[in-house]
C-alpha positions in Angstrom: 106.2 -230.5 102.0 109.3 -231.2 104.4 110.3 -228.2 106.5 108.0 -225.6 105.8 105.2 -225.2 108.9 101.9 -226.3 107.0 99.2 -227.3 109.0 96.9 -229.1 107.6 93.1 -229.9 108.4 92.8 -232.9 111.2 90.6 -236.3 110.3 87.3 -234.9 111.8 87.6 -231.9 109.6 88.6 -229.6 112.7 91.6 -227.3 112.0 94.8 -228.3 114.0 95.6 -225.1 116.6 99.3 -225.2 117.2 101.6 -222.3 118.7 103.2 -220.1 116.5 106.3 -218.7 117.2 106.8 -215.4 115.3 110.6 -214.7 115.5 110.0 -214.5 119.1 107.2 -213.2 119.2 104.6 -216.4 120.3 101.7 -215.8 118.4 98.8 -217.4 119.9 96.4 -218.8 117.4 94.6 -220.7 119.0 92.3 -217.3 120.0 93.4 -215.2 116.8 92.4 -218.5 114.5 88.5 -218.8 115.1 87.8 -214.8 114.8 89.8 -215.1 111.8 87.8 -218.2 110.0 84.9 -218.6 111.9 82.4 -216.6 109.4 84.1 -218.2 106.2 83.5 -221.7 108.0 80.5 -221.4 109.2 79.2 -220.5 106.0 81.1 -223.3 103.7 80.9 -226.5 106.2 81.4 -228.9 103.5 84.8 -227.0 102.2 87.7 -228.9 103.4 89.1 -226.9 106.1 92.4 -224.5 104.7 95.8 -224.9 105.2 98.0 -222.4 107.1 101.9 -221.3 106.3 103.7 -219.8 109.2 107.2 -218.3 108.7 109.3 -215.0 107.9 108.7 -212.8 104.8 112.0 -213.6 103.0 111.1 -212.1 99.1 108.3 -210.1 97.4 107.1 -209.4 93.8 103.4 -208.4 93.3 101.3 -210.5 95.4 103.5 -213.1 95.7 105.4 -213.7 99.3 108.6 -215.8 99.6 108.3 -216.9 103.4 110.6 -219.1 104.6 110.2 -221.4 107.4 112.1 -221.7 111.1 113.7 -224.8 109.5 114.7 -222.4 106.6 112.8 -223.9 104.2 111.1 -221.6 101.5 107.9 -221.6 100.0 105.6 -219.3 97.7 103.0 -217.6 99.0 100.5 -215.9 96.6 97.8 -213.6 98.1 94.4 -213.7 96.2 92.1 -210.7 95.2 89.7 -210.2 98.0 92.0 -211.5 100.5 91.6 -210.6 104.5 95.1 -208.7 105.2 95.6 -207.8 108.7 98.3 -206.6 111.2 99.0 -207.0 114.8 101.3 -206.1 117.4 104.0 -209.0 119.2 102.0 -210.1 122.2 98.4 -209.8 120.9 96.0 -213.1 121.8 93.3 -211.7 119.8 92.3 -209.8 116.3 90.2 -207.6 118.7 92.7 -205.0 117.9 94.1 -206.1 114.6 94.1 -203.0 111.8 93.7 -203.9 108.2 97.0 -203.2 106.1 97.9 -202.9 102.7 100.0 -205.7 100.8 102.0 -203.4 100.0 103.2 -202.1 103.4 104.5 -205.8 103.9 108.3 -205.9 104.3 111.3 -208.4 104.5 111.3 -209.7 107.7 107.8 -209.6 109.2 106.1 -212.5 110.6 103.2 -214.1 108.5 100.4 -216.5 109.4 98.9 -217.1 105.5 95.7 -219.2 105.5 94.2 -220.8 102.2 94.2 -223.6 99.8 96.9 -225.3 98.3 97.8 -224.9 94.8 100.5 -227.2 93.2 104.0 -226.0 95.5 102.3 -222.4 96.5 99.5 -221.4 98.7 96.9 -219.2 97.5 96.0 -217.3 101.0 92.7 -215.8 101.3 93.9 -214.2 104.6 97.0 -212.9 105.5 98.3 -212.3 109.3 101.2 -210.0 109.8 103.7 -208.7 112.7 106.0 -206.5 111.7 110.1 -207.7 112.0 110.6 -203.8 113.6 108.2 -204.3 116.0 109.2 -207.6 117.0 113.0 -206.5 117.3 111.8 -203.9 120.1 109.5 -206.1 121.8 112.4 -208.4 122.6 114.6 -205.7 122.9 112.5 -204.5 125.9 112.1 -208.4 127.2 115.9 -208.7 127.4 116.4 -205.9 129.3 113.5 -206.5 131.7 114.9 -210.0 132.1 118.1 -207.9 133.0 117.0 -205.6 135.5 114.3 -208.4 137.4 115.9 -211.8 136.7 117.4 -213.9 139.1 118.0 -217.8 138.3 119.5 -220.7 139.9 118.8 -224.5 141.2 115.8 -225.8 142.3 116.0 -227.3 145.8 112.3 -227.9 146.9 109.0 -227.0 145.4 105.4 -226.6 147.3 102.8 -226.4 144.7 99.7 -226.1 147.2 101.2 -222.9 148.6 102.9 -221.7 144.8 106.3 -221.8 145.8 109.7 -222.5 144.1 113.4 -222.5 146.4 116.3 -222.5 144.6 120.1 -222.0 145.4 121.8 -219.1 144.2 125.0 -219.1 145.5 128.0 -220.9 145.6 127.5 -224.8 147.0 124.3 -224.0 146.9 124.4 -222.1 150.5 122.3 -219.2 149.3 118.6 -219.5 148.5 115.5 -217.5 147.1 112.0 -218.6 147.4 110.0 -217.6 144.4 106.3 -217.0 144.7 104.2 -217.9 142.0 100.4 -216.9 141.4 97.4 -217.3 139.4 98.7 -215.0 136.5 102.5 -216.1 136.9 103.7 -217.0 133.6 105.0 -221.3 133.8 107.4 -222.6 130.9 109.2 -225.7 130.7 111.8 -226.7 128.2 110.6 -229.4 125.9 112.9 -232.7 126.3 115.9 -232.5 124.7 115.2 -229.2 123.3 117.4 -225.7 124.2 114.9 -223.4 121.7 112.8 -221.5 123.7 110.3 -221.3 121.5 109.8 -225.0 122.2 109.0 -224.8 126.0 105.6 -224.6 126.4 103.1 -224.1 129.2 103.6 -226.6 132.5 102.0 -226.3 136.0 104.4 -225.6 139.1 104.1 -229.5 140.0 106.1 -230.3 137.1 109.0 -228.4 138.5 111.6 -231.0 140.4 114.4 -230.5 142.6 117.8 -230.5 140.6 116.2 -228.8 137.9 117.5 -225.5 136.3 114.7 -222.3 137.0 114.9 -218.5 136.1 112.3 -216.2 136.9 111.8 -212.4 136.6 109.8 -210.1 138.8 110.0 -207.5 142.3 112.5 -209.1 144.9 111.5 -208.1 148.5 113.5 -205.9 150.0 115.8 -208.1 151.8 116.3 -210.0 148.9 115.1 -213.2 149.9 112.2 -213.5 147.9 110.8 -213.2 144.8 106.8 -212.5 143.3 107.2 -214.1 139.9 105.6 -212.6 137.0 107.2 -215.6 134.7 109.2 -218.3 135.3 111.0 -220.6 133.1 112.0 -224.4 133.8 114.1 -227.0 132.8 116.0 -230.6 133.6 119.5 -230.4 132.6 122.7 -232.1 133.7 125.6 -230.3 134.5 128.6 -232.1 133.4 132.9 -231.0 134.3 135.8 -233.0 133.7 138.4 -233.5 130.4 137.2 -233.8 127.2 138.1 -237.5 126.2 137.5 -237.3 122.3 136.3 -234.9 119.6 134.3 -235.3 116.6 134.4 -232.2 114.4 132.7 -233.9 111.7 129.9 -235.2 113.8 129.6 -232.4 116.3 130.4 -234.6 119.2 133.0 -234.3 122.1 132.9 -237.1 124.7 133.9 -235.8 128.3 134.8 -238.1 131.2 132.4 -236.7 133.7 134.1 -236.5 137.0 131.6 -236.7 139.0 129.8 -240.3 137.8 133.3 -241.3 136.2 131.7 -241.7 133.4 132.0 -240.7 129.7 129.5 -238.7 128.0 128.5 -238.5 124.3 127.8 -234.3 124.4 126.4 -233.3 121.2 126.8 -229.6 119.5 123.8 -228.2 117.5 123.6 -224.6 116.1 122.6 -223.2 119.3 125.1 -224.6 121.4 127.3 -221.9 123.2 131.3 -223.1 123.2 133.7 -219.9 125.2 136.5 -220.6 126.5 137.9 -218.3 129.3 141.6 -216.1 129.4 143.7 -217.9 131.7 143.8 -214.7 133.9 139.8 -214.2 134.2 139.7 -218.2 135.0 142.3 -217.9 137.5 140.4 -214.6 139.2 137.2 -216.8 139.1 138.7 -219.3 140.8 139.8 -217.3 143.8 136.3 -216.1 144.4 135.2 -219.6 144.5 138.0 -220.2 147.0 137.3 -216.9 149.1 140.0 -215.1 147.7 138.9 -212.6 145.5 136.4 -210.4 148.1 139.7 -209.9 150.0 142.3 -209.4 147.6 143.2 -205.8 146.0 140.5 -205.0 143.6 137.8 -207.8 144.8 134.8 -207.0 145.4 131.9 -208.8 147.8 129.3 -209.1 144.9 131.7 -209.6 142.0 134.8 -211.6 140.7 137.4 -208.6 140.7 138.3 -207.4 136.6 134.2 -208.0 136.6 132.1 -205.0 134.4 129.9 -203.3 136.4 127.3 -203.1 133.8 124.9 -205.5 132.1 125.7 -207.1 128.7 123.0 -207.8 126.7 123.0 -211.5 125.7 124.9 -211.7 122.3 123.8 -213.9 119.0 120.6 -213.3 116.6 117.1 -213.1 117.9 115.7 -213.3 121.2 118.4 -214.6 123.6 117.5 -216.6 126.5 116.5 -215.0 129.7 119.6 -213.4 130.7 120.8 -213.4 134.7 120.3 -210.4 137.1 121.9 -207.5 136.8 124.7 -206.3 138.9 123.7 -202.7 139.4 124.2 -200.4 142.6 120.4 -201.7 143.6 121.5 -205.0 144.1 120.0 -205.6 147.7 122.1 -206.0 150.6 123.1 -209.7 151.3 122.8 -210.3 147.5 126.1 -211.3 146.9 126.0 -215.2 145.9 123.1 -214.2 144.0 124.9 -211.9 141.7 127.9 -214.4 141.5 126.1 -216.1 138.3 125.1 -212.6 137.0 128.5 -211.7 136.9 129.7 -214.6 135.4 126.9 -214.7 132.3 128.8 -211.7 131.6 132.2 -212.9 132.0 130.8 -215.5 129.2 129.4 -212.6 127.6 133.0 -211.2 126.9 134.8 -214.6 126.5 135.5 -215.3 122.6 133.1 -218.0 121.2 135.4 -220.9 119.5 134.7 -223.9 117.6 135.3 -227.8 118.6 138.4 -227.7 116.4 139.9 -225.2 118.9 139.2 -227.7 121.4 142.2 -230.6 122.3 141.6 -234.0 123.9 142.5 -233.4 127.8 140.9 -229.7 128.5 139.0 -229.4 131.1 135.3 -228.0 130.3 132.3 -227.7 132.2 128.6 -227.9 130.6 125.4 -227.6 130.8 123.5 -230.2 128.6 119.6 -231.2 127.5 119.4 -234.9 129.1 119.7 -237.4 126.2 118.3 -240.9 125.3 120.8 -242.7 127.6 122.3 -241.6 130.6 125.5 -241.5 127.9 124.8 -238.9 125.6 123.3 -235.1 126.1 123.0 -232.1 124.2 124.9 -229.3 124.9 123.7 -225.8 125.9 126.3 -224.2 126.6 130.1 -225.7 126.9 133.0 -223.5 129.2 136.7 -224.6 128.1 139.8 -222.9 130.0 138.1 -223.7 133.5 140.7 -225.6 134.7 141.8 -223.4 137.9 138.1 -222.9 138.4 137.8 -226.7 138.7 140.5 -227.0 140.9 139.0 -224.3 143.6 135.6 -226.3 143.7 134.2 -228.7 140.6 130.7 -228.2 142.2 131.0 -223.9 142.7 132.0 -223.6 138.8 129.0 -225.9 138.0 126.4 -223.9 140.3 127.9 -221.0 138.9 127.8 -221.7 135.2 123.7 -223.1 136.1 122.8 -219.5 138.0 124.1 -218.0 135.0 122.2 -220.4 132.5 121.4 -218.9 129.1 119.0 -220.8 126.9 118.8 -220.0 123.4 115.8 -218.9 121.9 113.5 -216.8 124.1 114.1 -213.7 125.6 111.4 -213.6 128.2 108.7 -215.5 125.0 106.9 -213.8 122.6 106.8 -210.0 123.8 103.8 -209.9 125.6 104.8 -212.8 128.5 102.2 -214.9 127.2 102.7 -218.3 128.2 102.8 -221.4 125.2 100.1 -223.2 124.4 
C-alpha cells in the first residue's frame, strides 16, 4: 500500500529491522523487535513472518485503530483478542521495562508499532507497541531546551578521527573556533542526502565528517570556552548560497538565485519544511553593523549580541521536534564567547522574523540560504531561505553566510528521539 510504513517479511523469511521514528521519539526496533516476536517465531517457523504498521493513532472505535502514517497516509488497524499490548517510555531500546496497558488507555496521538497479518486493507495486530503523544511532547520538550542551554554549532574546518576530534568556526569569517571532543558513547548523526528531516539522519562514524560541512553538537564547554566534550553531535553537507533571486515559481516551489559567489544560477527548491523569513529593514541594518564592527561600539551594542537582540532563548517555533537549536545567550556565556554566540543570537532574530511565502518574494531581492546539495551542482533544496539581507550582504556576503550556518536549524529532530539514542 503506498505511503503507509508496512514492512513486510524479507526473501529469506527474516523480518526487515528498520528505525522507527515515533513523532520524535526514534524507537529502536531493532532490540524491542526480537523480545517482542522471538517466542511466537520460534515456535511457528513455517508461518510467514508478520507484517508491521508504524504511525500515529489518528481515530478509535472498539478495537479498531486509525493510524496514519508520516506520509499522512491512513490505514485500519484492528487489534485481535489475545493480543500482546504493551507501553514504553520515548527513549527505551528494549521491552525490558515495557508495562502491559489496556486498549482502552490508548489515545489520539500516541505512537504505535502494530505487528500481525494482513487482512484485505487492515491489519489484524496480534501485538501492539505504544508511546504515549504526552510523553513524547515532554521528552522533546526537555531535548530542545538541553539543546538550548549546551549547544553550540558552526563550520567544520578540520577533523582528526584517531584522536575524536571535530574544529569548527564559530564566528564571523570564520576567525573563531571550538574543538569538539568526541568519545566512545558520543552520540554521531549525519543528514541523509538531500534530506532536512531529522528523523532521516542516521548513525555515521566521525570520519564521515568533512571540512565545509555544517556540525552542531551539545555537551559541557571547558571553562575557557574553547572546547567542547560532546555528548551528541549532528552532521551535515550543505551549501550556503547569497545573491538576488533571478526567478520564482510559486506553482512549482522553485526560486532560482544567481549565486554570487560561483556566478552561477541555482535551481533552490521549497518543500514543507523549508524555513522562508525575511528580516525588518531596521534589524537587517543593526545586523549588518555588527558584521562591520559597528554595533559592539555603538549606543546599545553589546560585545556578545547584535544591539535590539533578546536576551533570552526562543524556543525553536513550528510542530514537533525542531532541530537542534543554537546556544543560548545567557549571563553564563563564557568569557571570550562572543563570535560564538553571534549565531545564537541570530537563530533568534530568525525566531522573531515573520515566516512569508515565495509569493511575498520579487525577482531582484537579495536572500541568503542554506540548501541540501542537489543532483547537479544547479539545483538544491532549501533549509532555510533569509530575504531582506541586503545591508547584511553589503557588510560582508561571507559573515551573513557563517552566521545564518552557526545558527543552522534543521527541521525534524530536537536532539532525536528523547533518549539521545543514535539511528540505526
Amino acid at each position: 500500500m503506498p505511503g503507509i510504513q508496512i514492512l513486510e517479511p524479507s526473501t529469506r523469511g527474516r523480518i526487515r529491522i528498520p528505525l522507527v521514528a515515533l513523532g520524535g521519539a526514534i524507537f529502536i526496533l531493532a532490540g524491542l523487535l526480537p523480545l517482542a516476536v522471538a517466542a511466537q517465531d520460534a515456535a511457528a517457523p513455517t508461518v510467514k513472518p508478520p507484517i508491521m504498521v508504524l504511525g500515529t493513532v489518528q481515530a478509535l472505535s472498539g478495537n479498531t485503530i486509525t493510524v496514519k502514517s508520516d506520509a499522512g497516509v491512513a490505514m485500519q488497524v484492528t487489534v485481535q483478542d489475545g493480543a500482546r499490548l504493551l507501553r514504553v517510555e520515548p527513549g527505551q531500546r528494549t521491552l525490558a521495562g515495557a508495562s502491559p496497558f489496556s486498549l482502552s488507555d490508548l489515545q489520539v496521538g500516541d505512537r504505535i508499532m502494530a505487528r500481525g497479518s494482513m487482512n484485505a486493507q487492515e491489519l489484524a495486530a496480534t501485538t501492539l507497541v505504544a508511546i504515549k503523544g504526552a510523553d513524547i511532547a515532554q521528552k522533546q520538550a526537555q531535548e530542545r531546551e538541553d539543546w538550548q542551554k549546551r549547544g553550540t554549532g558552526g563550520l567544520v574546518k578540520s577533523v582528526d578521527p584517531a584522536a575524536g576530534t571535530v574544529t569548527i568556526s564559530t564566528g564571523q569569517g570564520g576567525n573563531r573556533t571550538l574543538v569538539i571532543h568526541a568519545s566512545a558513547t558520543t552520540i554521531l548523526r549525519r543528514y541523509a542526502p538531500g534530506s532536512v528531516k531529522f528523523d532521516e539522519a542516521t548513525k555515521a562514524p566521525l570520519d564521515q565528517i568533512k571540512p565545509g560541512d555544517q556540525l552542531r553538537a551539545r555537551g559541557p564547554r571547558s571553562a575557557d570556552g574553547g572546547t567542547l566534550e560532546a555528548e551528541e553531535i549532528v552532521s551535515g553537507s550543505f551549501r550556503n548560497l547569497a545573491g538576488p533571486v533571478q526567478a520564482i515559481d510559486a506553482a512549482g516551489s522553485t526560486i532560482t538565485v544567481n549565486d554570487t559567489a560561483t556566478k552561477k544560477a541555482v535551481v533552490i527548491t521549497l518543500t514543507p519544511e523549508s524555513e522562508v523569513k525575511k528580516l525588518d529593514p531596521a534589524v537587517a541594518q543593526r545586523v549588518a553593523m555588527r558584521l562591520s564592527g559597528g554595533g559592539a561600539n555603538r549606543p546599545g551594542g553589546s560585545p556578545g549580541r547584535p544591539a535590539g537582540s533578546p536576551g533570552a532563548a526562543v524556543p525553536p517555533e513550528g510542530p514537533g521536534p525542531a532541530g537542534p537549536p543554537s546556544g543560548s545567550p545567557g549571563a553564563d556565556r563564557p568569557a571570550g564567547a562572543q563570535a560564538r554566540g553571534a549565531g545564537a543570537d541570530f537563530q533568534q532574530i530568525l525566531a522573531r522574523a515573520p515566516s512569508i511565502t515565495l509569493k511575498d518574494l520579487q525577482k531582484g531581492n537579495m536572500v541568503i540560504v542554506v540548501a541540501t546539495e542537489g543532483q547537479t551542482p544547479e539545483s538544491a533544496t532549501a533549509i532555510t531561505v533569509v530575504a531582506g539581507v541586503e545591508p547584511m550582504l553589503q557588510a560582508s556576503t561571507s559573515a551573513s553566510q557563517a552566521m545564518l550556518s552557526s545558527s543552522w536549524n534543521l527541521g525534524g529532530g530536537g536532539g532525536g528521539e528523547g533518549g539521545g539514542e543514535a539511528p540505526q
